[in-house]
C-alpha positions in Angstrom: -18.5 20.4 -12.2 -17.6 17.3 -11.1 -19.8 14.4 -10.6 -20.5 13.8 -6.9 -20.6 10.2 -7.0 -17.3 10.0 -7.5 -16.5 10.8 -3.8 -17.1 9.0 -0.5 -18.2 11.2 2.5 -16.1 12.6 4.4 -16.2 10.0 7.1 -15.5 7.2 5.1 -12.8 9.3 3.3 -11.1 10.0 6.9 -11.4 5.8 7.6 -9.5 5.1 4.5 -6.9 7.9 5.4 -6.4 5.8 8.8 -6.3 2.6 7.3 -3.5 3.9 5.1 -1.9 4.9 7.8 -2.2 1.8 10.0 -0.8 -0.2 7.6 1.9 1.6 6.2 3.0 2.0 10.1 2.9 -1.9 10.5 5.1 -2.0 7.2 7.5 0.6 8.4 7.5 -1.4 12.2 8.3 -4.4 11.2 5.3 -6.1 11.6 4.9 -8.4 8.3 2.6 -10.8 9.5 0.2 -8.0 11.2 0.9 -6.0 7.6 -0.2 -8.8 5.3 -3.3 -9.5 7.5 -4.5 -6.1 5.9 -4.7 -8.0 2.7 -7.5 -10.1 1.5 -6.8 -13.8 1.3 -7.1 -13.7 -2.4 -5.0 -10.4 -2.6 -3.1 -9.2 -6.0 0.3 -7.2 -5.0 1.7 -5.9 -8.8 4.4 -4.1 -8.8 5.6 -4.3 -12.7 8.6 -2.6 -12.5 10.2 -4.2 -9.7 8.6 -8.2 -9.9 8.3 -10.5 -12.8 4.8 -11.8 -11.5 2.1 -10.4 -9.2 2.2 -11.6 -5.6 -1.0 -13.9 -5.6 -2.4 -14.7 -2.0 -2.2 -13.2 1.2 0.1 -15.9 2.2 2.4 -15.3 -1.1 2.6 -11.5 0.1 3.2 -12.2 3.7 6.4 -14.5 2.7 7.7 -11.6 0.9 7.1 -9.1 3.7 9.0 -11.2 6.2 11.5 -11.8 3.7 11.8 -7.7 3.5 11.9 -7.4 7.0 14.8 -9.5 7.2 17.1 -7.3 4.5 16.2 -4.7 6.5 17.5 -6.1 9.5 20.5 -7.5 7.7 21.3 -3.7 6.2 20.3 -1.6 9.3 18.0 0.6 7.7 15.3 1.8 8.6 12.2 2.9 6.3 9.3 4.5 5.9 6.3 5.2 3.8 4.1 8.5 3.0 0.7 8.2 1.6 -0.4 11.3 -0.4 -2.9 12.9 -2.6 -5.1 10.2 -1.9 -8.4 10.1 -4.2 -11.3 7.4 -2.7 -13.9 6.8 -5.4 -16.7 3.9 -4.8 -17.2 1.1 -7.1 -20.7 -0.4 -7.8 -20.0 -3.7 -5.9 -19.5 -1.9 -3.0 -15.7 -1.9 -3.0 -13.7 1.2 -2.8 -10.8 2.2 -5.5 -8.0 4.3 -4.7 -5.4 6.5 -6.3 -2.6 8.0 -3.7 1.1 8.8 -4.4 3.9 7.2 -2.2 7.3 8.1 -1.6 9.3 5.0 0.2 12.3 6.5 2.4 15.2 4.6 3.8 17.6 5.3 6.5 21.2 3.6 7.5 21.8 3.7 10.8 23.5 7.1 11.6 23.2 8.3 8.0 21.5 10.1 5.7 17.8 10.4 3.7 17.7 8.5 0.7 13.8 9.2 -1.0 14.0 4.9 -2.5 10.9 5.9 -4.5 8.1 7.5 -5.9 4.9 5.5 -7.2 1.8 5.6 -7.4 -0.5 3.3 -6.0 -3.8 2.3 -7.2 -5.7 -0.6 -4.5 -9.4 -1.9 -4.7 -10.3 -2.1 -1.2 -13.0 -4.5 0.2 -14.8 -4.4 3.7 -14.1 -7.8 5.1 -16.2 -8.3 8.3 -16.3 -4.5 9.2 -12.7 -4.2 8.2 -11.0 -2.7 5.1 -8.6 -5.0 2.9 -6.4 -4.6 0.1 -7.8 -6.7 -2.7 -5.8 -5.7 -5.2 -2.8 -3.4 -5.4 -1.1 -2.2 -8.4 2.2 0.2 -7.9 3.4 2.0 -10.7 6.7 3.6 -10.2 7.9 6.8 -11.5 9.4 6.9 -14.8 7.6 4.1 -15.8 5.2 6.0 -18.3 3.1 3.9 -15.6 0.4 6.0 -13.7 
């Protein structure tokens, strides 16, 4: 049986899903600065199979999202992100760790579906003056013997 402590209530559980999916919409529109302001100031953003060194600082990951944004632009894709499978588990500081696969998905203009990748993310989550934050994300992409 599992241990119910290891779940948030439903409620909070539905406020996480819509964070997800606030944020990843603000990623996928284009909206870096409004997409890094989900991040704590402090923020970690690891991604060990596709940077050298963790993004450090909200400010750190907001220069790298405008930066995105502007390949984007450049390439004339467009691209999206789904949030799946997503597991919610409460940490004894009152912070909120979470496990969810994401597939990233990119479009040329007039063409075709390419799936970019598959990862799993795992974020701590802080509630910042009745808001949640990202304070630390680690992605680990598939076929990394990562999970």
């Amino acid at each position: 049986m599992t241990d119910p402590t290891d779940h948030v209530p439903a409620e909070l559980y539905s406020r996480i899903q819509q964070f997800y999916a606030r944020q990843m919409g603000l990623l996928d529109d284009g909206r870096a600065d409004d997409w890094a302001d989900t991040f704590t100031e402090d923020a970690v953003f690891q991604e060990a199979s596709r940077l050298n060194e963790p993004l450090r600082g909200r400010d750190a990951i907001r220069e790298s999202s405008r930066a995105r944004k502007k390949r984007l632009e450049a390439d004339k894709l467009d691209f999206r992100h789904w949030l799946g499978m997503l597991t919610v588990t409460p940490r004894e500081d009152g912070s909120l760790q979470t496990r969810a696969y994401a597939l990233a998905m990119r479009v040329p203009a007039g063409g075709e579906l390419d799936i970019f990748a598959s990862v799993v993310c795992h974020d701590q989550l802080v509630l910042t003056d009745g808001t949640w934050q990202v304070r630390h994300r680690d992605l680990h992409h598939d076929g990394s013997g990562r999970d």
